[in-house]
Structure formats: C-alpha cells, structure tokens
C-alpha positions, 0 to 999 in steps of 0.5 A: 540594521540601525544606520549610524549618522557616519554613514553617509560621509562628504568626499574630500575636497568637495564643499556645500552650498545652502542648506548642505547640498553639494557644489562641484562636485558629488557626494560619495555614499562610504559604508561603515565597513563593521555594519553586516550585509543584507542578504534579501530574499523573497520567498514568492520570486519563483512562484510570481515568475511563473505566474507572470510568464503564464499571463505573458504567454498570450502576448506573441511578443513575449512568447518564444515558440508556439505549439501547434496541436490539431486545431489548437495554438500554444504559444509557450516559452522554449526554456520551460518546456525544456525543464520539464521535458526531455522530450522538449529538451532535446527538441529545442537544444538540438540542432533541429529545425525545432530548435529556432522555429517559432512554430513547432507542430505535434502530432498523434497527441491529443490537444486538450491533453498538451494544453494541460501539460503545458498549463502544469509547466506554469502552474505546477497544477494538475487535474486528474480524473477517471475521465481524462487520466488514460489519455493524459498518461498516453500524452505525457509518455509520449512527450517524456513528462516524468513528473506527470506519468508518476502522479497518473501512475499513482492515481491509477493504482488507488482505482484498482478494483476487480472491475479494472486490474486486468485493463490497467495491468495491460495499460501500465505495460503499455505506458512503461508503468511496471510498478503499476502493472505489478501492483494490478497483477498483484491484486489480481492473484489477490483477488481472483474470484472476484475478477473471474466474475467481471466482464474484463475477465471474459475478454482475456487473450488466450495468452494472458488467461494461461499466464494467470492461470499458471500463477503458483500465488493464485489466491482461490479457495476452494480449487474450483474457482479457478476451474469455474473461471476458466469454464466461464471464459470459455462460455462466453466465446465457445466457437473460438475458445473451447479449442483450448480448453484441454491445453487450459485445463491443465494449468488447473489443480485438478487434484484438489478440486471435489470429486463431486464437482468433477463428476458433475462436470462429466455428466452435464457441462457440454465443453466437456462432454464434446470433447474427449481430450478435455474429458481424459484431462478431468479424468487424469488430473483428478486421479492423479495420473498427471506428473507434478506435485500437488499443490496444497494451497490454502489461506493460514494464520501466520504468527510471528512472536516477540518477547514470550513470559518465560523469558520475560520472567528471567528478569531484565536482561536480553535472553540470550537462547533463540526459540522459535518465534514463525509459525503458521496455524492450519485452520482446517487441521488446527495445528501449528506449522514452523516456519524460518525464524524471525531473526530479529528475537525477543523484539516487542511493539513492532508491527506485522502486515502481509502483502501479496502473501509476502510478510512484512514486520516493522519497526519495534524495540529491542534491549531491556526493561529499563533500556529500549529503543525504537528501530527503523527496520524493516523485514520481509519473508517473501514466500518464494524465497522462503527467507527473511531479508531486511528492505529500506529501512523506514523514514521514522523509527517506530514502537507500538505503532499499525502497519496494514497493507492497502493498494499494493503498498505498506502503510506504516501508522503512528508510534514515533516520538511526535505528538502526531500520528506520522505516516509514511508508505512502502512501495516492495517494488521500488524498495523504498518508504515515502511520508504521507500526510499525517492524521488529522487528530493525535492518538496513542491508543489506536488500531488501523486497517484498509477498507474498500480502498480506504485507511482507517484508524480508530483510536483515542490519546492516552488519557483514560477514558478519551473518547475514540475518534474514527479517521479516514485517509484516502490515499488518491487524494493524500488527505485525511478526514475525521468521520462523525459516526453514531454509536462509535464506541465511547472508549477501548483500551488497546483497540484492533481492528479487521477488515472483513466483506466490506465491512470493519471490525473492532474489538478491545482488551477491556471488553468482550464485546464487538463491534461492526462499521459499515463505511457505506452507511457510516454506522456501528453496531454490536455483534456476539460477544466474544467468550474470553478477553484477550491482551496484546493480541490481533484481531485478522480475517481468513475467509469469511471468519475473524480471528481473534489472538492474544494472552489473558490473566486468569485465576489467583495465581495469574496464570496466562492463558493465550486461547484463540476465537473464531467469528462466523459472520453468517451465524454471528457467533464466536468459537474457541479455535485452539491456543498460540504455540508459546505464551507470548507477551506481544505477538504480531499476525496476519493471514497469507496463502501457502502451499502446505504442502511445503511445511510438514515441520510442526512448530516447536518453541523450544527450539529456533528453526533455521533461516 
C-alpha cells in the first residue's frame, strides 16, 4: 500500500511552531477513506503461542494448576488440557474441587505416560514405540485422549503379525479399539496356521479358542490344520484342557479332514486314545453321522471382467446386453463357477483386491471409445451376504490404477489426472477412504502389492523404455522410500506383481521372463520363463503357486487367446491351467476362500447371473 502526502492532514484550527511541530494543540492522523485496510496475519502465531507456553510451564507463576503423578510435578495450563481432553474438560469446567485447585493428583496411570501426553498437548509431537505404546494407549484411554488413542490404534494395527494378532485383538477390546480388534481377528482368519504355531496361540482361554475355531471364514487348507492346532493347544496343558477336547473337537470339519489322518490319530495320539468321547467324535465326524452340511472350504481364483472382444467388436457404443462377468475358477476341479454379477458391466481400467475374502473393485471407466471418464466408486461382495454393495466412494477418481490389500485395509495407488502417484487407504470398518502420502517418484506404468508388512510399487513413466523404479512405502511411518536394488529389471511394459512366501514376483507383457525379490536381501533374479505372453491380465498367488491371466494375439488373423499358468515355487517351473471363461479385454483378479459348496452353478458368459 502506497501512502499519499494527504494522509497525514492538521486538525483545524491548530498551528505550527518551528520546523512543523504542533502548538496547542495535537496533530489529528485522518485515513484517506479510498486507501484498502490491511488485513495482517502471521502464520506462525498459533505454533509460537504454543511454544512460549511450553517454556512457560516451568515458571509457578505462569502455570495455573500442576499435576501430580506418582513422584512427578507437572505444572501445565487448565484451558489446554481442557481442549484436548474430555476428561480434563470435565474436570476443570465442572463444579469440582478440581476445578479451582492449584494442584490436581492422579491416580492408577502411569507418570512417564502423562508427562508425554502433557508434552503432545504443547508440541503436538508424539513418540511411539513397541516399548511404550501399551501403556501409552492405557493412559490416553483412561485420561479421554482421542487424538492419541487413534494414532496408538494405527501404530498397533501396522505391527500386527502372527506373533502378536491374538494379544493385540485382546488389547484393543479392552482399550475400546474395535477397529483394531476386527482387523487382528481379521488377520487371524487369514492367517491361522501361522498363528496356530506362535507361543500365543497355546496360551488361549478355552472361550476364545471355540470362538476361533467355529469361525465359518477360517482361512486353512487343508482341513487338518485347524484340527492339528487344536490337538497342539491341548498338549501344551493336558492336565487341565483335554477335558475339552471332544466338546472342541466338534467345532472341527472332520468331514474334510484325510481318512489316513484320522486313523492315524485313533491309532497313536494319547488325548485320543484316553478318551471314548473323543474317540466316537472322530469316528462320527469323519463318517458323516454328525448333523450339518458340510463345508467345502477352499482357496479360488475370483475373476471379475470388464469390457470382452465380442463386445468391443460391436463398435463404439455401450452395448446394451448384460453378460456374466463374476466367476470363480476351481483349481482342483479346473472349472469355472458363476457367481452375482458385477453390476457395474463393461467397465474397464478399474482395479480389484480382496480382503478378508471379501471383494473389492475400484474406480475405472465407463462410456465409449471416444467418451470416457473416470469414477470414484467403489464396491464390495462381502462373501456372507453374497451380494454387491457400493461403499464410500473413493477421494479421487481413478482408471488404470493398483489396488492391494495391506494391514486390514484397501490401498488404492495411482491412476488420476496429476502428475503424481495419489494414495489414499479404505478402512471396511468405518466405511471410509483417507489420502496417504503420495509416492516419491511419477510412474504411469506400474504394478503394486503388500509384502511383509510393506507397499510396493514397481513401475516407470510412460516414455518407452524408462527405467523402472522400486518404491517402498511403510504405512507405520506414512513415509515412502525409493530402494536401490541390483538387477532390477531395466524396463517392462505393463508390470504385475504378486506376493507370495515372503518374497515378490514380476512379470511383464512384453516378456515371458519372471522375476523374484527378496525384500530381506534387497536382491532380484530370474526364475522359469513363462510358456506364453499375456496382455492386460494379472498375476496372484493361491497356495504355494502363481497364477498368471491375461489375453494374447496370435497368428495372421489375430486371434485372442486368454490361457492361464501356473508356477510351482518349489519345481521352479510353469503349467498351462485352463483358459479365462469369456475373451475378456481387461479383467481384474484376485484369490479368496469360499465354501464350494455354496456354488454348484457353472459360469456361463452368455447370460448375467443374478445380484
């Protein structure tokens, strides 16, 4: 703002002596009144408010109340507890001897832990660890820090592992953290063989094993497993436990279990042989005697299709027929099963993940050739219900982007407008989507997958032949890292990859060669070559092996192929595994665990099946 020479004017009547300066009387300021206002702001107000109270709370004048922890003083200010605690809130504002006391005792909490909550209260600065996050969560539940709980509920769901998902189930009811305590459930289901052999699995109550147990969504195969980890629990205190044993046994599909491993048992293992009733209920359950239907769980390949050739022949309108488009392929019997149509049809560039056996498709595009346009939405087949609901739409809308499931959420990767790679998370139970940090460097033509605990992406910008780039993002952090590995592969068009033992696989469209990480020894190298190339497919893993889908053109006439493979891990080598059921032009895929018993209805792709 430029201040004109009238600004400044001399009250009337008043007169100057020597050199200007004013007799009698004083010199009136008068603002031209077409000169804008100034409207002053400065940004760091708030933050250096904050940090001259916190260097403040050390002089007794200058503190209103002090806290008394165990052996520990904390001298603090009443109104900024009162902001961030409900607890305090009441405390001070109420009509208790609290409320006007200049020292305020607590009890049954832990000192260390107050004085970092009082410490965040200032900073807004917070330091969690495997060491200190248990009592941290027990002393911000109990002084009604909801900032705080959320952030320790985060940090303890990315720790889940098999080591740790029965006590931080446990930990999160007792704390109030549902969403933490679904999400450990949830990975146990996932996980249960791996559980069953962690030293907190034997320490189980009785209660909690029948819970697990009985839990329809178990993910084992083969059936055994849950019978093996029950004889395990048993073991580990007989005197007191095989009393349960035949009520246990019960909750277990003995129908599906081997004949030679139930006679085995008969034959050999003690608990069984001391007991007549556990005897009878090996002996019925596997005969079949018992009542109930039996279950026919089993890990499948579950295909959801978009836009197929026949219809992209037809030219540039939407067609307007519905043809099936869910299906799962049975790798045992090698048939392809229906199930309820996606009702979102001829869609293409969306992207498919599955969670806790749920499935999940995300964003893509609709309309014609020469008129598309990205959606935010958002799907989901919950197995139970056996239909497809829409959820929260995503933040951003999204085509050709990766979607992967990781600490019992929906990542969602890439593919918007931006010259970035957006993120942003799902969480199923709240129902809602959150941005993340976005990735270190630009990519277009990528692949993702979670991995011991971690993100990955794997892909390069457009320009052909750009070298790819291997990204990490670790979600306990919010922080991404790009990883220097040997012998990444230098370029691939249309990259996926799988996660599978621990390690992660690539492949590529322009290649039939493969690809194998290990994130432990941050190294790549080659393994068998796939027999065919495949286009716009997927690559996902089922048990110990890799699936592989996805069309290619062959011959002078063009003809579209859509042959699948299969990779043994342990033979290193690759085998033709049937064909897609239509000749879809983009697809989506992924693995869950159903009964098949449930779906006796064979996938047929001239007709939608109902949802």
């Amino acid at each position: 703002m430029i201040v004109g020479p009238n600004v400044l004017r001399r009250a009337p009547g008043s007169t100057s002596g020597g050199e200007g300066r004013p007799q009698g009387s004083l010199w009136a300021l008068i603002m031209v009144r077409n000169l804008d206002n100034l409207d002053f702001h400065l940004p760091s107000h708030a933050q250096d408010m904050l940090d001259g109270l916190q260097r403040l709370r050390s002089l007794p004048k200058l503190a209103d109340v002090t806290l008394l922890v165990g052996n520990e003083e904390l001298p603090c200010h009443r109104s900024l507890l009162a902001l961030s605690s409900p607890y305090f809130h009441a405390m001070f504002a109420g009509d208790f001897a609290e409320s006007f006391s200049a020292r305020v005792e607590l009890h049954d909490v832990e000192p260390v832990a107050v004085a970092q909550l009082v410490d965040f209260v200032y900073t807004g600065r917070l330091t969690i660890t495997q060491n200190n996050v248990e009592v941290l969560t027990r002393t911000a539940s109990r002084l009604h820090f909801p900032t705080v709980q959320k952030v320790c509920g985060r940090y303890l769901q990315q720790q889940l592992d098999a080591t740790n998902c029965l006590g931080i189930c446990e930990f999160g009811e007792q704390q109030g953290l549902l969403g933490v305590a679904a999400k450990a459930w949830a990975f146990l289901r996932e996980n249960f063989e791996a559980v069953a052999q962690e030293d907190e699995f034997l320490q189980l109550p009785r209660d909690r094993l029948a819970t697990c147990l009985a839990s329809d969504l178990l993910q084992v195969q083969p059936e055994q497993s849950r019978l093996e980890a029950l004889l395990r629990w048993v073991r580990h205190d007989p005197q007191d436990r095989s009393a349960h044993l035949p009520e246990l046994l019960s909750l277990v599909h003995l129908d599906a279990v081997p004949r030679p491993c139930v006679q085995q048992l008969l034959a050999t293992e003690p608990l069984i042989q001391e007991s007549e009733a556990c005897q009878e209920a090996l002996s019925q359950g596997h005969s079949g005697e018992l009542p109930g239907h039996p279950q026919k769980m089993q890990e499948v390949l579950v295909v959801v299709g978009g836009r197929a050739l026949e219809e992209d022949e037809e030219g540039g309108e939407e067609p307007s027929r519905h043809t099936g488009n869910f299906a799962f392929y049975n790798t045992k019997a090698r048939q392809w099963m229906a199930l309820p149509d996606f009702p979102d049809y001829h869609k293409w560039g969306f992207s498919l993940a599955a969670l806790n056996s749920d499935v999940y498709v995300t964003g893509g595009s609709r309309g014609t050739k020469t008129d598309t346009w990205s959606t935010t939405q958002a799907w989901c087949f919950p197995l139970k219900e056996a239909v497809w609901k829409p959820v929260a739409p995503m933040l951003k809308a999204r085509t050709n982007h990766a979607s992967t499931a990781l600490n019992g959420e929906i990542y969602a990767i890439g593919g918007t407008a931006l010259d970035a790679v957006e993120v942003e998370r799902y969480d199923p139970y709240t129902d809602s989507w959150t941005p993340v940090s976005p990735a270190l460097k630009y990519v277009s033509n990528f692949s993702a997958a979670s991995c011991q605990g971690r993100l990955y992406l794997v892909g390069s910008s457009a320009c052909k032949y750009n070298r790819l780039a291997l990204q990490c993002y670790t979600p306990v952090t919010d922080a991404w890292s790009v990883i220097a590995s040997p012998f990444l592969p230098k370029y691939l068009s249309s990259p996926r990859c799988a996660a599978l033992n621990g390690a992660l696989y690539l492949i590529g469209d322009n290649t039939k060669k493969v690809y194998v990480y290990d994130p432990g020894a941050n190294l790549w190298q080659k393994v068998q070559s796939q027999h065919s190339l495949h286009e716009n497919g997927a690559l996902v893993s089922l048990g110990d092996a890799l699936y592989v889908t996805g069309g290619r053109w062959q011959g002078m006439d063009g003809d579209y192929h859509v042959e699948m493979e299969a990779y043994d891990t342990v033979r290193d080598s690759w085998a033709r595994h049937g064909s897609l059921p239509r000749l879809w032009l983009y697809h989506g895929a992924s693995t869950i665990f159903l009964d098949i018993s449930k779906w006796t209805q064979p996938f047929s792709p001239s007709a939608g099946q109902e949802h």
